[in-house]
N, C-alpha and C positions, 0 to 999 in steps of 0.2 A: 281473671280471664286474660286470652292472649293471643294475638295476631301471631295464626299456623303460617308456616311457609306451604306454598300450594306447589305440587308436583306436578310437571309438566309432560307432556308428550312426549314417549320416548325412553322414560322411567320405568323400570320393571315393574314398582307394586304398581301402576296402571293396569299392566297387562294380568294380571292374576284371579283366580276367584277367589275372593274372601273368606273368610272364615268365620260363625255366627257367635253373637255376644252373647255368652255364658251369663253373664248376669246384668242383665240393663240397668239397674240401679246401684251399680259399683260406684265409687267414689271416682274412678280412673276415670269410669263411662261418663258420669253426667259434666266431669271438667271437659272430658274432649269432646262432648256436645257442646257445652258452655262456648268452647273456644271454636268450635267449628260454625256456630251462630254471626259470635265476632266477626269471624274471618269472613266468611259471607257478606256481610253486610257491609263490611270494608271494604271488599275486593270494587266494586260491589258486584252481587249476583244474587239469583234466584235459587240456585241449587249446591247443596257443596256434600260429596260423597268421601267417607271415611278414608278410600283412597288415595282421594285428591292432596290430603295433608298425614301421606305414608303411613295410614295404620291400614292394615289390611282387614279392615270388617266389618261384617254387613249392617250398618246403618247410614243414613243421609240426614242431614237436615235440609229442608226446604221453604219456600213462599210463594203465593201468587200474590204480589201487590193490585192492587185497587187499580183496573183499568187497565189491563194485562189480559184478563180474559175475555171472551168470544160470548157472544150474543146468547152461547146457550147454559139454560139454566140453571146443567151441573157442572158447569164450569166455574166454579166458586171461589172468591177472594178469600185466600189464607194466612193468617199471621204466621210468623217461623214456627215450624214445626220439626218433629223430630219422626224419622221410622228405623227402629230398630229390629235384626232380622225379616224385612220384610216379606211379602211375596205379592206379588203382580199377576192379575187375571188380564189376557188382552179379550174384550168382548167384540162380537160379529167381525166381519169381515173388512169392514170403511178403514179405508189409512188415506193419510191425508200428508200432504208432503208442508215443512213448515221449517222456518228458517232456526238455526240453533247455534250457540258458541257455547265455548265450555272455558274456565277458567286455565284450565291446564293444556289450554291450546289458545294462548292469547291473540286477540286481534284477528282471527279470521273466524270465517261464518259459512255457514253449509245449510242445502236445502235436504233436512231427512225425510225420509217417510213414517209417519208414525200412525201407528191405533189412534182412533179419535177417541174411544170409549174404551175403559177400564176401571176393573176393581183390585184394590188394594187393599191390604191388611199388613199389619207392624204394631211393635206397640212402642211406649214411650217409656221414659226412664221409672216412671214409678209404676211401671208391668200393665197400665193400660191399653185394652184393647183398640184399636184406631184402626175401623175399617169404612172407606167410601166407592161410592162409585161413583165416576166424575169425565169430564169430557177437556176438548180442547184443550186448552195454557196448560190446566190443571194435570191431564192426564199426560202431556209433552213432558214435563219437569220429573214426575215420579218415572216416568218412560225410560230419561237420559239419566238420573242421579242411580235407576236401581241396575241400570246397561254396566254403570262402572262397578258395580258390586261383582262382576263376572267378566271382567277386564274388558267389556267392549267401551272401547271410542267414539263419538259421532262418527267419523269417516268411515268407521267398517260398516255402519247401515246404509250409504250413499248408494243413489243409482244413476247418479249422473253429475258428473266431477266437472260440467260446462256450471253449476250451481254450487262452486264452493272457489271461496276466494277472502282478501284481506277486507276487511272493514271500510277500511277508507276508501278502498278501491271501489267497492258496492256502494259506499255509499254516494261518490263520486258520481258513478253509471246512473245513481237512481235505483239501484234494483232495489223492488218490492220487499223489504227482507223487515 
C-alpha cells in the first residue's frame, strides 16, 4: 500500500465527470482502494474520492468515526468503506446547512447546504451489493465524496460565502463549525 498524492483545487481531473469501473475487482481497483484507505487515514479524513488522487473514476472510499454522528438513528458509525459506481437518492425536501472541508482544498471550511436523508447504493470490490439509507454525518460524507465524481467542489454548493473561511481563522472567531 501507498501514501497517493491528493489533488488539489484548481486541477482539471477535479473539474470532470468520471468515468464508471469496468470491473470492481481488478487487481488495479482493489490496490487504488487499498491505497486510497491509506491515504485517507493519513491525511487524516473522513472521505477521499477517486479524483482526489487523479484517477478519474467513479468510486470513494469512506468513514463515520464513532462520535461524528447526530443524535439520529440512521446516522450510523462506519468503518472504511468502499462505493464503487455509486448512485445517490436525495430523499424529501430537509437540507440542512453543515460545516465541510475537503482534502483538496486544504485548511479552509465552508457552511453547505445538504440533504439530511438519503439512499445510496455502490458496490464493493468483490461485486457486492451496499445499499443504505442514512441521515446526517453519514449522508453529508457520501453527499461531498459522490459531488466530486461529477466534478463539483464544496464551494459550488455554497449560498453564502460570509460562512466559508481558513480554519484557524473559524476557529479563532469561535464559529460553530
Amino acid at each position: 500500500m501507498a501514501i497517493l498524492k491528493i489533488a488539489r483545487m484548481g486541477n482539471p481531473v477535479l473539474l470532470q465527470k468520471c468515468s464508471p469501473v469496468v470491473d470492481p475487482g481488478a487487481p488495479d481497483i482493489r490496490r487504488l482502494v487499498a491505497d486510497m484507505m491509506q491515504t485517507m487515514e493519513d491525511a487524516p479524513g473522513v472521505g477521499l474520492a477517486a479524483p482526489q488522487v487523479y484517477q478519474p473514476l467513479r468510486l470513494f472510499v469512506f468513514r463515520v468515526p464513532p462520535g461524528r454522528q447526530t443524535q439520529d438513528p440512521d446516522d450510523i458509525p462506519l468503518a472504511n468503506s468502499v462505493l464503487i459506481n455509486p448512485e445517490v437518492e436525495l430523499l424529501g425536501d430537509e437540507r440542512a446547512l453543515g460545516w465541510e472541508g475537503c482534502l483538496s482544498i486544504p485548511d479552509l471550511r465552508a457552511a453547505v447546504p445538504r440533504a439530511t436523508r438519503i439512499r445510496y447504493r455502490g458496490t464493493d470490490c468483490d461485486g457486492n451489493v451496499i445499499e443504505r439509507e442514512v441521515t446526517g454525518f453519514h449522508a453529508r460524507i457520501v453527499q461531498h465524496e459522490y459531488d466530486h465524481l461529477d466534478g463539483i467542489l464544496y464551494p459550488m454548493r455554497m449560498i453564502d460565502f460570509r460562512h466559508f473561511g481558513f480554519t484557524s481563522e473559524l476557529d479563532r472567531a469561535g464559529a460553530d463549525r
